[in-house]
Structure formats: C-alpha cells, structure tokens
N, C-alpha and C positions, 0 to 999 in steps of 0.2 A: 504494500500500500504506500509507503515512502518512498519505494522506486516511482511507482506511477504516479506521484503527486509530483516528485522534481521533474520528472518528463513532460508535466501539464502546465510545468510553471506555477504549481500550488501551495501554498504552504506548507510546511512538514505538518503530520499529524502527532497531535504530545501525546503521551506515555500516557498512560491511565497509571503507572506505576514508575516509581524510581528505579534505577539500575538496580543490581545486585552490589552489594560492598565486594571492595577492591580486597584480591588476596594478599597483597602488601600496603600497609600502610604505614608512611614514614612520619613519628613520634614529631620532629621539627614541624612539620609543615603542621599539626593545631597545635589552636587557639590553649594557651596553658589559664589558669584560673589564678586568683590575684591572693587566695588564699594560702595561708603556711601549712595547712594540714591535708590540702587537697593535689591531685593530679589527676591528668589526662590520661589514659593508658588505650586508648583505641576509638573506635568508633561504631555508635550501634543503632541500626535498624529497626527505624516503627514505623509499620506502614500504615496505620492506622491513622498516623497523624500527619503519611508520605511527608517525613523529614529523617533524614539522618546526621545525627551529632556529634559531638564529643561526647566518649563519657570519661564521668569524672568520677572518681571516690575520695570521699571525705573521711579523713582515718577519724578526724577529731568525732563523727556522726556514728561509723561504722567499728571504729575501735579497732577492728581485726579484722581479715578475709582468710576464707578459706576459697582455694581452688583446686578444682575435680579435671580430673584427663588422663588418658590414658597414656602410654608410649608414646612420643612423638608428635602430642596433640598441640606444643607450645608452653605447655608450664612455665616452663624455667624461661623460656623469654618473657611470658606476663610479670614475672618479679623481677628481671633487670629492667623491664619497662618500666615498671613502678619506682625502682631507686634510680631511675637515673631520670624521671621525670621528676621529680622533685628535688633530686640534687644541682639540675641544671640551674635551678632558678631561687634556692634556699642557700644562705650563707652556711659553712662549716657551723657557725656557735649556735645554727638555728636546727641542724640535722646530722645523724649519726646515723649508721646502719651498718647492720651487722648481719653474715649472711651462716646459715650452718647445713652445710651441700652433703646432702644424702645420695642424690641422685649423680647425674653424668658430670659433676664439676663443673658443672655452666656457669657457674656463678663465679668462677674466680676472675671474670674479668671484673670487675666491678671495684676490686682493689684499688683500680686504677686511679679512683675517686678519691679525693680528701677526706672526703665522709666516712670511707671506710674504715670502720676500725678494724674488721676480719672478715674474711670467707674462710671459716673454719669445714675442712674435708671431716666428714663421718668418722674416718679412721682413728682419727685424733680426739680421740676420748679427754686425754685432760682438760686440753681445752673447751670440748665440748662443756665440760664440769663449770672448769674455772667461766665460761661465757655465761652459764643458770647465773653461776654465783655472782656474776658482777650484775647480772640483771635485778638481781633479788637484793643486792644490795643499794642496787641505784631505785627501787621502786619504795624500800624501804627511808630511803634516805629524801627521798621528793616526799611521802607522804606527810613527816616532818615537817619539809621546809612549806608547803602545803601550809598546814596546819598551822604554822607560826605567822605565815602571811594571811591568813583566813581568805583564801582562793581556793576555786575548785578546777580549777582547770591550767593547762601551760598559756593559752595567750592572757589570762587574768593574769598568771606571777610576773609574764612579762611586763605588764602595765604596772605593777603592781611592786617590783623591783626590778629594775630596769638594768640597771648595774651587773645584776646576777645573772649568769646564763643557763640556759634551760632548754637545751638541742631537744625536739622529739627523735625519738629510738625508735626505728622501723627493724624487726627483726625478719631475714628470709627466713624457712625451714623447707628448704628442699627435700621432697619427699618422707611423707610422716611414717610410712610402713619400712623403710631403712633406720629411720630413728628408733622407731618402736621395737625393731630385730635388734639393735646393737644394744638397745640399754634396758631390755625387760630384766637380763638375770644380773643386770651391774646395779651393787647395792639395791637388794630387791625391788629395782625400778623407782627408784627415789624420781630421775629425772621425768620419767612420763608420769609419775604423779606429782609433779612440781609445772608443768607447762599448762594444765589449767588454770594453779591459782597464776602463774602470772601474767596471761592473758589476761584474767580476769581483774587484776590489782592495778596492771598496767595501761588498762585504759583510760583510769580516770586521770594517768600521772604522765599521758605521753608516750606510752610503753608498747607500740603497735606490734602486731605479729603479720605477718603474710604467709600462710601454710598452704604445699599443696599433696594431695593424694590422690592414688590411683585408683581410691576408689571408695563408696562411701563405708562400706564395710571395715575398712582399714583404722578408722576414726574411732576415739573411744564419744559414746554421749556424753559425757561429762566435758568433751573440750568443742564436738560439735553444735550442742544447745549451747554455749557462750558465744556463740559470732555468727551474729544472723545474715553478712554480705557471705555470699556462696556466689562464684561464678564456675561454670561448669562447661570444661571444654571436648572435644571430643574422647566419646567413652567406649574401652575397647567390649562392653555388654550393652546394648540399648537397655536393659533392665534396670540401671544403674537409672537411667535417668527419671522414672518412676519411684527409687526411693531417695532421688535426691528433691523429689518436688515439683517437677517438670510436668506439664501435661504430656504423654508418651502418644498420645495422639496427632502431636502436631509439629511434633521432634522424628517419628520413627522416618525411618528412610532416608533422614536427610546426609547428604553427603558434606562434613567438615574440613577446613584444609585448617593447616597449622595457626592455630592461632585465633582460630573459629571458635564461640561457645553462645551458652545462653546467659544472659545477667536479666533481672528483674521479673521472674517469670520464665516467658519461654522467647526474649526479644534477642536476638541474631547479636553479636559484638564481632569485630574485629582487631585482635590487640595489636598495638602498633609495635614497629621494631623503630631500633637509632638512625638507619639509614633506608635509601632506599632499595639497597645490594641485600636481598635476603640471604646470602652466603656469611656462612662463621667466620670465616677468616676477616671479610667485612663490613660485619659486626661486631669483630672483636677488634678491628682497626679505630674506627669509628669513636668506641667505647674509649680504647686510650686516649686519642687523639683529644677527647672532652677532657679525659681525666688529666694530661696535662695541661689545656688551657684552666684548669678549675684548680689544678694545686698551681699552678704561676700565679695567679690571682690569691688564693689564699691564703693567709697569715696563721694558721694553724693546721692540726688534723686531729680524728676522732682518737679515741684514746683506743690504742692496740690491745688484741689479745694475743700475746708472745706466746711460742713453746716454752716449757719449762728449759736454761741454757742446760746444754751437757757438759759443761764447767762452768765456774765460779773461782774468783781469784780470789784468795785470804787476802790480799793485799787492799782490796775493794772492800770488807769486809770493818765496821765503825768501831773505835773501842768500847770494850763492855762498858756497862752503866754502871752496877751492881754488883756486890763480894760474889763470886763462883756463878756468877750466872755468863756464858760466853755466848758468843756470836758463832753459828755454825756453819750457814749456808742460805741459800733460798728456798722457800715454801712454795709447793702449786699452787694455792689456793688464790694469793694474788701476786706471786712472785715478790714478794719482798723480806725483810729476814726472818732469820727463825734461829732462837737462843737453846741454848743445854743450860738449865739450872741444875747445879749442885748443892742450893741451899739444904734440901731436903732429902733428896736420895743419890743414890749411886748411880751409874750410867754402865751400860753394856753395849757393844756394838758386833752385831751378830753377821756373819756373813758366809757365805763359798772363799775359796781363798782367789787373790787377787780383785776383789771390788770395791778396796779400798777401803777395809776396815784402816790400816795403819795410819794412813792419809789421815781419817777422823780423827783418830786419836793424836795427831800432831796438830790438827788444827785446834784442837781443844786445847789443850798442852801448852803450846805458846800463846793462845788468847788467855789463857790464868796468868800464865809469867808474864805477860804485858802491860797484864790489870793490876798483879802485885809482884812487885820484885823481891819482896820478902816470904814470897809463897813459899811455904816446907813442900815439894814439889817433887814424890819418888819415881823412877823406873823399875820396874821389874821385867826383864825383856828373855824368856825362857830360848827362847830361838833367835838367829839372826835378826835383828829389825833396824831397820834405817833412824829410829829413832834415839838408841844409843850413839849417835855420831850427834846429835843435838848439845847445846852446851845452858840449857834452861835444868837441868837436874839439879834439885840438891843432895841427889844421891842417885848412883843407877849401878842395877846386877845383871849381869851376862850369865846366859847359862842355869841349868836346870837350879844345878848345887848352888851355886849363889842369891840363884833369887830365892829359894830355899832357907836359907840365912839371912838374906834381907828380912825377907818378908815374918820369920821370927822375931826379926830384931822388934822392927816396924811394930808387929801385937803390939807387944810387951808396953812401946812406948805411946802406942790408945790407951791401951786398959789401965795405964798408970796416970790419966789424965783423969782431973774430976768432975765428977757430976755437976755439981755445984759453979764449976770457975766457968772463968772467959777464956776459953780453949782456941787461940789461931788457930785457924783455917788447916789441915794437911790431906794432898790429895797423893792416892798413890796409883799411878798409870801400869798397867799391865797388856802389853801385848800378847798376844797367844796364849791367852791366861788358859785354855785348854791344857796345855802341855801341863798346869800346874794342880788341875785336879785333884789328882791321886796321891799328892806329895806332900812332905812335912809342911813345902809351903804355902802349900791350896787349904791344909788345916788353918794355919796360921790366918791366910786369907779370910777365911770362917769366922774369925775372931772378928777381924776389922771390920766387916760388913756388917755384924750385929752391933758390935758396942759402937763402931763410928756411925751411929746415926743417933747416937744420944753424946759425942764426942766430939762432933763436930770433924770426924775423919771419912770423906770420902776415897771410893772407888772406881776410876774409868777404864773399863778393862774388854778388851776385845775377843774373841773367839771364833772359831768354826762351828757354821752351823748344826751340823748334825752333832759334833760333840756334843757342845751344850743342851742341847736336848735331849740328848743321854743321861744327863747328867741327874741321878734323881735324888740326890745328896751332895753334901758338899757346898763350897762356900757361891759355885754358882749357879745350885738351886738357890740356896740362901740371896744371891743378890735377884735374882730373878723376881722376887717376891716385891720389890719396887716397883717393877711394872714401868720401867724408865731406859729407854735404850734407842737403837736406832736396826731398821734389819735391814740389810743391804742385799739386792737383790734375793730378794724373800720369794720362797716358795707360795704361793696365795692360798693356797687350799689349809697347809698345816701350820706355816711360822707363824702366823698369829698367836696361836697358841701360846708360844715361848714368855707373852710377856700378857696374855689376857683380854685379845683384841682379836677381832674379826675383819680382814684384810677384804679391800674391796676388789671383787672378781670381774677384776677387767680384762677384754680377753687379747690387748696388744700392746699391753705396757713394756716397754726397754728401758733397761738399766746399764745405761752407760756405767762406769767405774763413780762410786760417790753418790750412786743415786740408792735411796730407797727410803724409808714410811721412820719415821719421826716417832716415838711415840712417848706418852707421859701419860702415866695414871688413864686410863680408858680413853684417851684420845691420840689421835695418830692425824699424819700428813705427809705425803709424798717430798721429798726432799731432793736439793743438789749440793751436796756439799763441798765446802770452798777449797782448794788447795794451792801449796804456795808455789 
C-alpha cells in the first residue's frame, strides 16, 4: 500500500502502530533524569499509549531490583547498565558501587570506574565476607548518623549536613544460585541469611542491591517479598514467567533477543548497552575509555575491598601501646591490625612445619623487646631455630639438654615469686616446644604455665601440629587450656579443636606462609602475619 501511494504521488499511509524496539540501544543517546537516585537503563514499549520511552528506576522508590533471565538473556549487561548510568552523571562522594560476580565475570569491567570500590569474583570468599561486613557496618553506622541528624533518608542528610558525605551504595550480585552454592555450608550460611536483613536495613540508609537469577525458584521468599521492582528477561522455561507474575498469555511464544524483558507487568523493555558496537570487546573498550575520563576528572575513589596481603612487613607494623600486648599482623575482617595480648594468658602457635610458626614467634619476640628493654625475655630453642642468632635474649638454650636446665632453672625462679608482690613482667619463648614434651623440661614447662598466670610469667611457644594434639598431658595440654594461640594453616575440619573453636568451612582458602585464624578465648580471625 506504500508502494502504490508513492507511485500515485500520495501521501505515505501512518502506522496504526509504532515500530518494534531496536535490538540495540545505545545508553548515550537518552535522555538521563536530573535525579541522584535515579537512571535510565533502556527503553520500553506501551502500545496502548503508542509511545515508547525511557525507562527509568528510582532506587530511592524501589530500594532494590531483582532481575530474572536465563543464559544469555543480558543480565549482566542490565547491571553494568545501571552502574555506569548513574556513575556517568553522579560525582564519586555522591556514588559507590560494589559488584560481587557469580556468574561469567562481566562485571569486572566496571573497575574501570572511580566509583568502584570492587568487583569481587565468587571464588574469593574472604572478600566476599569482609564486603557483608563492610556493608553491615556502613548500614549500621548511617543508621546512627541518621538518627542524630533526625532525617530519614540520604538527600534529607545531605540538606541536612552538607559538609558530610553520604555516596549511595549500589551493590551488583551477579547470579544468586552461584552465591547460594558457594556459601550454604560456609559458617552455616550466615551470608544468605544476612542478605535479607541488609537489603532490607539498607534501603532506608542508601544501601541499594541489584540481584539477578536464573530463575524464580532459585530465590529464597524471604529476600524475594522484600523488593517489589522485578524485571524479567528472557527465561530458558516459559513457566517461569507465570510464577514470576507475568500474564503467560501474552508473553508465551514470544521471541526475546538479548536484553529483551518484561518491566511493569507484561510491557516489552529494551536495556540499553554503552555503545552502539554490541560486541564485548567494544563494550568493554567503551566502559574504560569513561572510566578514564571519570577518574581524570575525579578527586577521589570509592573505598577498596583488598585481598587479604600475602605478607606484611614488621617494619610497617606501630609500636605496642600496652605492657605485653604486641602488634602481630593484619586481620581479614577489615584489614587492619591485630595484637597478641599476654596480659592474661599464654600464647601457642600451632602449625605443619615451614608456615611460619618461627616467623610468629620472632615477630612477637622483638615487638616485647621494643616495648621494654628491660623485659626478662627467655629462649628455649630444642632444635635448630633462626631465632637463637637474635640478640633481644636475656637468656637463650640450645638443644634438648639445655633447654632442659633452662627451663628448671626458669620454674624455680616463678614459683619463688609472690603472690602478693609486683612481679615484672617475664616471658619465656619456646620454639618447637614439641620436642620438649616428654622431658624434664616440658615438666618444668608445666610449672610455668600454671603458676605464671597468677605470676605474672608468661609462655609463647610454638609446635607441630599433630604433636600437640597428641598431647593429652603435659605442660601443652596444660597451656592449651587458654584457648589463646594462632593455627597456621589449620586443618578446618579438626584444629579447631586444639584450642575450643569451630573453624569456618571454606572451601578455597590459601595459606601463604604466616597466614592463619587468630584466636582468643572463643573468638578467632583469619590472619597475615608481619615479618621482618
């Protein structure tokens, strides 16, 4: 009919209907919204009103989204749409985002961003941990600041204290059924039962989630009743889309291309990509090429989630604060220090040989002699040790028969200490204190560990693993009873045991040399300990 109207010299006849939506659409070319909490992420379909627009989502309205799709269907490009739609046009102190990639690692370009503080990969359990925890610390920490400003929301605090900054947190979670495999049996699922409340806490504080799965069955109720925006892209069961809420009437047979879903019902979206080349390579060109002109322009970035380091320099390392309490190393939890008190008990460091028991116990060792130069400060070194060549002793024995005789001597001069006085400080270091077990001076040892803790005499003494857990007597069952020590590359299943803790069963944790679990009286934490 439009043939034969231009041959007539006729008018063209109009559409009774709009096109169909383009299967690429490029994110630049709309209209972005003037809002801080909102962005454009594609364009969708009502024909009802024959207009097609932007659509936009409002985190500050919507809080959270979930997105549905099967393989292939664009997931993971809808969530770098959404952070780089908002990061183009939000200053660094106004946006952070944080990604945690389950799925194909799509998400790592988005590093490229100043806003990024991480795209932590699945594999990467601590960090996965340590990201909850900074989440849970920063939702608890705005609740507060909240509360002190009497605002209920982030553009109110920004009115409200202007000085202060108060970036919203958009978190990806690529792929929730990889989430859900990796951390059901790690600490009895603490994480998936921790991702509701903070969806749920972090709404009202700025605290946005973007999740997506393969499928609705994948989702526990407890996290899909808290986030009522659901967009839903192609699903590899049409059944899916009758328990996601879809009329399946008016969805069945329909052919999706990547990036195709339903948002509001059952209305057509198309999500936009960064360019208009729908090829990875550029997209992922694209995405840098922002991300340098957005860090040249920037005066800051989002605050990093590092690996735990696989060294630590003692030399990095602050002087103690406190009599016997010393600086060890670094903690996963937020990477920053972590002390060995000897105010109260003894200390053991348990390990396979070469993981750098010795190391500990020198870093302890010269962080006392540095704190006091008048420390009474023994060796007892059963076996060769590198630590005999130190010159921080106020006494040191070589060899079974010697430390044997030390370590009498050494009782004698606890147990003649009084109850009553002001007893200085004496610590006595034992390397390979196994070797010393069965000996006159693993008895002797026995002494010092009972009376020196009403003496004022500590014990930092190191071992082979499976010894000391032989050990079902002696002076290091006796120090065992502390419950204070460090296990270096620990067994997960049994060395807990050794000191009265349950070791969290993660299933790709490495132990560099120095690394391993902290523990004090029923608490523990993954470690890197410093060396010099």
């Amino acid at each position: 009919a439009e043939q034969a109207a231009s041959m007539l010299g006729l008018p063209g006849l109009e559409r009774p209907w709009l096109p169909a939506l383009d299967h690429v659409v490029a994110l630049e070319r709309l209209p972005q919204p003037d809002s801080g909490s909102s962005a454009v992420i594609g364009v969708v379909d009502e024909p009802a009103q024959q207009r097609q627009r932007p659509y936009e989502i409002d985190l500050d309205a919507a809080g959270s989204m979930l997105v549905f799709g099967g393989a292939g269907s664009g997931k993971t490009t809808l969530l770098r749409t959404l952070a780089i739609g908002l990061a183009a046009r939000l200053p660094v102190r106004d946006l952070h985002v944080y990604g945690l990639d389950f799925g194909s690692h799509g998400l790592a370009s988005l590093e490229a961003l100043p806003h990024c503080g991480a795209i932590v990969p699945g594999e990467a359990e601590e960090r996965v941990e340590r990201l909850f925890r900074f989440l849970q610390r920063t939702i608890d920490r705005r609740k507060e600041q909240f509360g002190l400003a009497g605002v209920f929301g982030v553009d109110e605090f920004r009115r409200a204290r202007p000085d202060e900054e108060m970036p919203r947190i958009l978190v990806l979670l690529d792929g929730y059924a990889g989430f859900a495999s990796a951390f059901e049996r790690v600490n009895l699922g603490e994480l998936l039962d921790a991702l509701p409340r903070l969806v749920s806490d972090g709404r009202s504080v700025g605290v946005h989630f973007a999740i997506t799965s393969d499928r609705r069955g994948s989702l526990p109720g407890a996290l899909s009743g808290l986030v009522p925006l659901k967009l839903v892209l192609r699903m590899a069961d049409e059944d899916e889309y009758g328990a996601l809420g879809l009329d399946v009437r008016s969805v069945r047979g329909t052919v999706l291309p990547p990036g195709r879903g339903f948002v509001d019902g059952s209305l057509e979206m198309q999500t936009a990509i960064v360019s208009d080349d729908p090829r990875a390579e550029s997209q992922a060109a694209a995405i840098s090429a922002l991300g340098r002109r957005l860090t040249d322009a920037a005066d800051t970035a989002a605050p990093p989630i590092r690996p735990l380091p696989t060294s630590v320099s003692a030399s990095d390392l602050p002087a103690p604060e406190r009599p016997l309490e010393v600086p060890l190393g670094v903690g996963d939890s937020d990477l920053e220090l972590r002390s060995v008190s000897l105010a109260e008990a003894h200390f053991l460091v348990i390990g396979p040989y070469r993981t750098g028991r010795t190391t500990a116990l020198r870093t302890i060792a010269e962080a006392l002699r540095s704190a006091d130069p008048t420390l009474e400060l023994h060796l007892l070194a059963p076996r060769r040790s590198a630590l005999s060549e130190l010159s921080i002793w106020t006494s040191s024995a070589r060899g079974i028969e010697e430390c044997d005789r030390a370590a009498t001597d050494l009782a004698a001069r606890v147990e003649a200490r009084s109850l009553d006085g002001d007893n200085p400080p004496l610590v006595v270091v034992v390397d390979d204190g196994d070797e010393l077990a069965d000996t006159p001076g693993g008895r002797a040892l026995e002494r010092i560990v009972r009376r020196g803790r009403d003496l004022n005499a500590r014990i930092v003494a190191s071992g082979e693993r499976q010894a000391v857990q032989r050990a079902f007597s002696g002076w290091l069952r006796e120090i065992r009873k502390d419950e204070s020590g460090l296990l270096l590359d620990p067994d997960l299943d049994v060395d807990g045991d050794t000191f009265g803790v349950r070791l969290p069963r993660r299933s790709n944790l490495v132990f560099p040399p120095g690394r391993g679990f902290l523990v004090a009286r029923e608490t523990l934490e993954l470690v890197q300990v410093a060396s010099s």
